[in-house]
TILUM-891007 format. One record per atom (N, C-alpha, C): z, y, x. Coordinates in steps of 0.02 Angstrom, whole numbers, padded with zeros to 5 digits, always signed. Example, Ala and Ser with C-alpha at 12.3 -4.5 7.8 and 13.67 -1.06 7.14 Angstrom:
! residues 2
+00390-00284+00660
+00390-00225+00615
+00390-00165+00660
+00354-00112+00642
+00357-00053+00684
+00394+00002+00645
! end
This chain:
! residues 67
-03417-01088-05640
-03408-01031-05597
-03385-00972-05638
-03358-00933-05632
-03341-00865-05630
-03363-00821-05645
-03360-00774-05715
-03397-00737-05763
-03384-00672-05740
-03411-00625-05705
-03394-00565-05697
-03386-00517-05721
-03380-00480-05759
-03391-00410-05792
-03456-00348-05776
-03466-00316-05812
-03514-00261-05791
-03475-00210-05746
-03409-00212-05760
-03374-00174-05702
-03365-00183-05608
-03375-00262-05620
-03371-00294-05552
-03410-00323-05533
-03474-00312-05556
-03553-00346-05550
-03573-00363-05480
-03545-00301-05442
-03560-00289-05377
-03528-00356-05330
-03478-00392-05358
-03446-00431-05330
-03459-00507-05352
-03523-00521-05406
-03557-00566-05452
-03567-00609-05382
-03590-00610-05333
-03631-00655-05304
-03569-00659-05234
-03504-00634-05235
-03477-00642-05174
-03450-00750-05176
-03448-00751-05236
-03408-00837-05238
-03467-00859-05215
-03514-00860-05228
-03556-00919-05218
-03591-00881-05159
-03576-00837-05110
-03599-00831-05029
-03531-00885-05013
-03482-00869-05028
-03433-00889-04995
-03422-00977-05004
-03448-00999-05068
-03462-01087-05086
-03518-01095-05031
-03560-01081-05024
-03611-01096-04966
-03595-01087-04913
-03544-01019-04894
-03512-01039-04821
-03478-01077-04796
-03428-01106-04857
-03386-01152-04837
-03412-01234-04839
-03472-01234-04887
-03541-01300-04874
-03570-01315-04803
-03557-01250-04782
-03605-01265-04724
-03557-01298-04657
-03497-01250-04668
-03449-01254-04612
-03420-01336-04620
-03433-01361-04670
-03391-01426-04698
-03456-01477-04654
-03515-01457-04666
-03577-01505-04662
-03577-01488-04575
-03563-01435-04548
-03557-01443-04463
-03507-01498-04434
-03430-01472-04489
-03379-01504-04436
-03377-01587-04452
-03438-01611-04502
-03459-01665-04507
-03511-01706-04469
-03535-01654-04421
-03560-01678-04377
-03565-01683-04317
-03484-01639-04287
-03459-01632-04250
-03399-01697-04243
-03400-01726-04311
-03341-01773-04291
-03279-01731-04308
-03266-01666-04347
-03190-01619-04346
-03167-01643-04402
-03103-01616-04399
-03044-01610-04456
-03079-01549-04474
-03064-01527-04545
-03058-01456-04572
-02997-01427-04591
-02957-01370-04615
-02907-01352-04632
-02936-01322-04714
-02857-01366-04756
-02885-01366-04846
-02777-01371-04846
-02802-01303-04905
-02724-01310-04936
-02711-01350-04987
-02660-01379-04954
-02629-01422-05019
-02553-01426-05015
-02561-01423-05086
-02458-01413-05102
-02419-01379-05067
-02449-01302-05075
-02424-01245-05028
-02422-01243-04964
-02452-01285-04910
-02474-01281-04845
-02545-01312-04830
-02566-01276-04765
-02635-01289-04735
-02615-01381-04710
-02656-01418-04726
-02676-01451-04679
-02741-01479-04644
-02752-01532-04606
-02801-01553-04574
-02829-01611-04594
-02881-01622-04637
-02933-01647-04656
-02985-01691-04645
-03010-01743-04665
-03073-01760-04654
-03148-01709-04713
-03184-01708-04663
-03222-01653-04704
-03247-01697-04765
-03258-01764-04780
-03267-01798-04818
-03210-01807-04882
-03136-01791-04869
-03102-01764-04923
-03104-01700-04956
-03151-01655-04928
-03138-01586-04985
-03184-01592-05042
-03143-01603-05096
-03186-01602-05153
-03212-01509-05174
-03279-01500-05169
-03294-01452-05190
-03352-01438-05257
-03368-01395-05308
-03395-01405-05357
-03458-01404-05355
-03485-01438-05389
-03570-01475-05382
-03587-01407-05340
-03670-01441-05321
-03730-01389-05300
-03761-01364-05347
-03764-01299-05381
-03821-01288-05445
-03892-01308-05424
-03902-01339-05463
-03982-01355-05455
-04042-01315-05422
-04035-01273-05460
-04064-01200-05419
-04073-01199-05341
-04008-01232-05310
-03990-01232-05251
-04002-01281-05202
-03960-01336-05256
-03962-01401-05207
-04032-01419-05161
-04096-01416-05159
-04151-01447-05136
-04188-01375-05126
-04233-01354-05053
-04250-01290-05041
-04323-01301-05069
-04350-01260-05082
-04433-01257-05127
-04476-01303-05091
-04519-01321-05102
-04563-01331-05068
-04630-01312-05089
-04663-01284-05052
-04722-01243-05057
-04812-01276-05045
! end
C-alpha cells in the first residue's frame, strides 16, 4: 500500500476506505449473481466478481475481533 507523507496524512486512510468499499460492493454483486465493471486495456468492462484480482486483506482486517 501507499506511503503518504506528513503533508498528506490527512488523506493516509482514504485507499484503504476505498479497498473496503470496493470489497464489499464485489462480495454483494456476488451474491446477487452481478457482473461488476473493472478497467482493462483502456476500457470499462463487465466482469465476473470472481475475476477482480484485488490485494490481500491485512491481517489486522481480514477476521473481526472476537470478544
Amino acid at each position: 500500500m501507499m506511503k503518504w507523507s506528513d503533508k498528506n496524512s490527512d488523506m493516509a486512510g482514504t485507499q484503504a476506505a476505498m479497498l473496503r468499499a470496493t470489497r464489499k460492493a464485489i462480495n454483494e454483486a456476488k451474491l446477487r449473481g452481478e457482473l461488476v465493471p473493472q478497467w482493462r486495456d483502456g476500457k470499462v468492462v463487465w466482469v465476473r466478481p470472481e475475476e477482480v484480482e484485488l490485494p490481500p486483506e491485512p491481517e489486522d482486517q481480514a477476521a473481526p475481533a472476537k470478544r
